[in-house]
N, C-alpha and C positions, 0 to 999 in steps of 0.2 A: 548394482544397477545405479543407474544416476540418471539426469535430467538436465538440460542444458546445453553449451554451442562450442565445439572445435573452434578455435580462432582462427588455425594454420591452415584449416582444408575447408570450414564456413559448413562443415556437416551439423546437426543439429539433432538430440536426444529428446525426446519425446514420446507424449503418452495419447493417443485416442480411441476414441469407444466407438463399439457396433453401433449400426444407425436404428436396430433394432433387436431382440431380441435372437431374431433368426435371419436379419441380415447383416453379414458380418463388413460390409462397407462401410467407410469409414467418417465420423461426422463429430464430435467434439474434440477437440485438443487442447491436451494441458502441458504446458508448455514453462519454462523457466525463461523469464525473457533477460536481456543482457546488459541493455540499457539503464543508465544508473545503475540504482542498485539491483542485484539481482530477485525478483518478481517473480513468483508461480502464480501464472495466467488460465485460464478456461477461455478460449475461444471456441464462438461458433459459425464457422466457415471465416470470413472477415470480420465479424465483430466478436469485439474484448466483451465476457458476459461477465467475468467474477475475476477476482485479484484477492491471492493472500496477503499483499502488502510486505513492501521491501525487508529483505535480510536486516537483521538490529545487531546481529553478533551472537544471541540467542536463539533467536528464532524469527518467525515471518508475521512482520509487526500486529498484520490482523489475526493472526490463526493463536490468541493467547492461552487454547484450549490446550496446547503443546505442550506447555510449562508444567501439565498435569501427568505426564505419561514421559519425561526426561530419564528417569531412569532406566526404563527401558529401552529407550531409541536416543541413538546420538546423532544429530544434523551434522552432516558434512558439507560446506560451501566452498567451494574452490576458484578464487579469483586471480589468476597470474595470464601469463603472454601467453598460453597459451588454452585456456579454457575456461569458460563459467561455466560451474555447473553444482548443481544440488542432489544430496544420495544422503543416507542412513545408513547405522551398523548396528545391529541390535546387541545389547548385552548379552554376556551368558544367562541361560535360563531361561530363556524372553522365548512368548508363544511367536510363531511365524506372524508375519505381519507385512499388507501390502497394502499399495495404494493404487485407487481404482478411477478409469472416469467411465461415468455410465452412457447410456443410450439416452437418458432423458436429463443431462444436463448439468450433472452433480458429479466433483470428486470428493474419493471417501478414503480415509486409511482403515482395512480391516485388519482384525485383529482375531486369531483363533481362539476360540475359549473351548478348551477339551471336554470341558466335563458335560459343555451344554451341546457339542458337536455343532457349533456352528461358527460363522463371523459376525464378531461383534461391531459395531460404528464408534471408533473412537473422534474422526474428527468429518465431518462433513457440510461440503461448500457448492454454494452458496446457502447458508445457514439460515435468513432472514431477510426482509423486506430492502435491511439497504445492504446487504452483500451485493446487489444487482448494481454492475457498473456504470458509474457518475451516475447515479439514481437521480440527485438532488444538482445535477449541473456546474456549470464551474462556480468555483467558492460556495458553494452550498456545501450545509453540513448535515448529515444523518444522524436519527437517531429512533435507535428501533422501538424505544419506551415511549413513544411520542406519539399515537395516532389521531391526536386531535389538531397535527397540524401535519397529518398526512406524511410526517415522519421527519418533513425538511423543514430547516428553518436556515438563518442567514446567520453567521458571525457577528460578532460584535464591531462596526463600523461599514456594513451591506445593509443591503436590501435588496429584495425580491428585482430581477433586473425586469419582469412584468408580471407587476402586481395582480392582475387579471389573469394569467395566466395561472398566477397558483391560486387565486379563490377559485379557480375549477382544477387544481390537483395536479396541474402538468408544471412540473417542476422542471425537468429537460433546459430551459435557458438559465436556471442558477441564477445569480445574485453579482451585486455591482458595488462598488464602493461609493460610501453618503456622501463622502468631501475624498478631494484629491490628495494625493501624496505631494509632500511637500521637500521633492529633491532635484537640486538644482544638479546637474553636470558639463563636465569640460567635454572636450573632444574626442575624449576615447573612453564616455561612458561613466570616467569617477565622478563618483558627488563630489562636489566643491563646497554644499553649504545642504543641509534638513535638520529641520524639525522634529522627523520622523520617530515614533517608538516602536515597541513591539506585543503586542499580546499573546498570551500565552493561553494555547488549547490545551486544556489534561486529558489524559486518558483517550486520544482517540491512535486511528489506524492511520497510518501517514499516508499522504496522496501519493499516486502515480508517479514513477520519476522517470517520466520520460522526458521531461522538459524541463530535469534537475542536472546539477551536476554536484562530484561526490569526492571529496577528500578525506581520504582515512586517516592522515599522518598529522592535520592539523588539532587544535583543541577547541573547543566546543565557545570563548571568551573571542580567539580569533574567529572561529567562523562569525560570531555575531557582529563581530569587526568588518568582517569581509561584505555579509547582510548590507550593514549599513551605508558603506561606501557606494554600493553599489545600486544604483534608482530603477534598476531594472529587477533587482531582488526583492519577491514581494512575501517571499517565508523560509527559516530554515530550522536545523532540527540536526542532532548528535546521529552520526553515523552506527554510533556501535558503541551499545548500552549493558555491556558486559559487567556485573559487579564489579563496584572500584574502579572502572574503566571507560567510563564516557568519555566518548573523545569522537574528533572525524566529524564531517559536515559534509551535511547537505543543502544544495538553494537552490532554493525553485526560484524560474524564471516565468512569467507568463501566467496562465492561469493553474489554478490550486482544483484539483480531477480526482474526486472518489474519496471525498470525506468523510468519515462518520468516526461516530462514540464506539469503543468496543470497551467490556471489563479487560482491564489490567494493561491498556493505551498507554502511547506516548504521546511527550510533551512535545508540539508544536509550536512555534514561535511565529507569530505572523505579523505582516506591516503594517502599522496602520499612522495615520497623520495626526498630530497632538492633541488636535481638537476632538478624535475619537478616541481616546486614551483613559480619557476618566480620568 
């Protein structure tokens, strides 16, 4: 079984759940989307509700609960001319195991455990307060250990894009930059002359890439190259984080969508202007 889009015929593999227990109509979808990199999505109806965050070469940057249960289940991601798309194979030995989306909102991978005759929950999404999509708006950053500031806060060189708005909790407009970027360009877009640096997120789930674009064949010194050249690029980050093998690039154009802290995250690289550099 697999997940994901025919390129040649535009057909599309996917997963959704009864609208209810005993109606079997059809009302969440999880979905692998195709853009950038390849995303397992939860929608409901038209809206994005949870994202397990872009393929790393391992696994799906947010879901770092996976790296625990490897042995048993092997990710297959398959990106060429003619399909994306996301499947498992399980090891010899390995109890049956599926993945589920429910009626009320959640996918889950179960896992049989014989002796207790039942399915157990090895991974289930959305997890916490900021698995909920762009929780904390654009360039806002999540963070589930945090409820004294309502879980969001702003990067280092943002702010609150209305400060009123989150002293009463509605984060939804996200966060703006303190001082402007400092990149001058020619005609077709290249810097000609910045100041520009870069700050480095640890440990979190990488943004949305749908307003990214994604090179696998480059290395991680050139993409930072490519970053800075470029005034329209405001973050980027190693495609495929493979032991021994970081390499590939990604850069976000536009705004930064569905940030937060997860245990065992990647590193994010983001623009900021010298003055906010420390």
């Amino acid at each position: 079984m697999k997940m994901g889009k025919n390129r040649w015929t535009g057909s599309e593999w996917y997963l959704s759940s009864w609208r209810s227990a005993d109606d079997p109509s059809p009302a969440y979808r999880f979905v692998t989307e195709v853009n950038g990199l390849p995303d397992n999505t939860l929608w409901d109806g038209s809206t994005k509700v949870y994202r397990t965050g872009p393929w790393n070469g391992l696994r799906f940057s947010g879901t770092t609960e996976d790296a625990s249960y490897t042995s048993m289940f092997k990710f297959v991601v398959t990106i060429n001319d003619g399909e994306v798309t996301f499947g498992y194979t399980a090891t010899p030995g390995t109890p049956p195991s599926r993945i589920v989306a429910t009626s009320t909102g959640f996918v889950k991978r179960l896992v049989w455990e014989a002796s207790a005759q039942r399915w157990e929950t090895f991974l289930k999404g959305p997890r916490d307060v900021c698995d909920a999509y762009a929780m904390c708006g654009p360039f806002g950053l999540c963070n589930a250990n945090a409820p004294s500031t309502s879980f969001c806060s702003c990067p280092r060189g943002f702010t609150p894009a209305s400060p009123a708005e989150w002293d009463l909790r509605e984060n939804s407009g996200g966060c703006r930059r303190s001082a402007a970027l400092d990149c001058a360009q020619g005609n077709e877009g290249a810097s000609t002359s910045s100041t520009d640096g870069f700050m480095v997120l640890q440990g979190v789930k990488l943004p949305d890439t749908f307003n990214a674009s994604v090179d696998a064949s480059t290395t991680v010194e050139e993409c930072r190259a490519r970053c800075f050249a470029n005034c329209s690029c405001v973050a980027y980050a190693p495609a495929d984080i493979k032991v021994g093998a970081v390499a590939g690039c990604i850069i976000w154009t536009g705004n930064i969508t569905d940030l937060r802290y997860v245990d065992g995250g990647q590193a994010l690289y983001m623009r900021l202007p010298k003055s906010e550099l420390g």
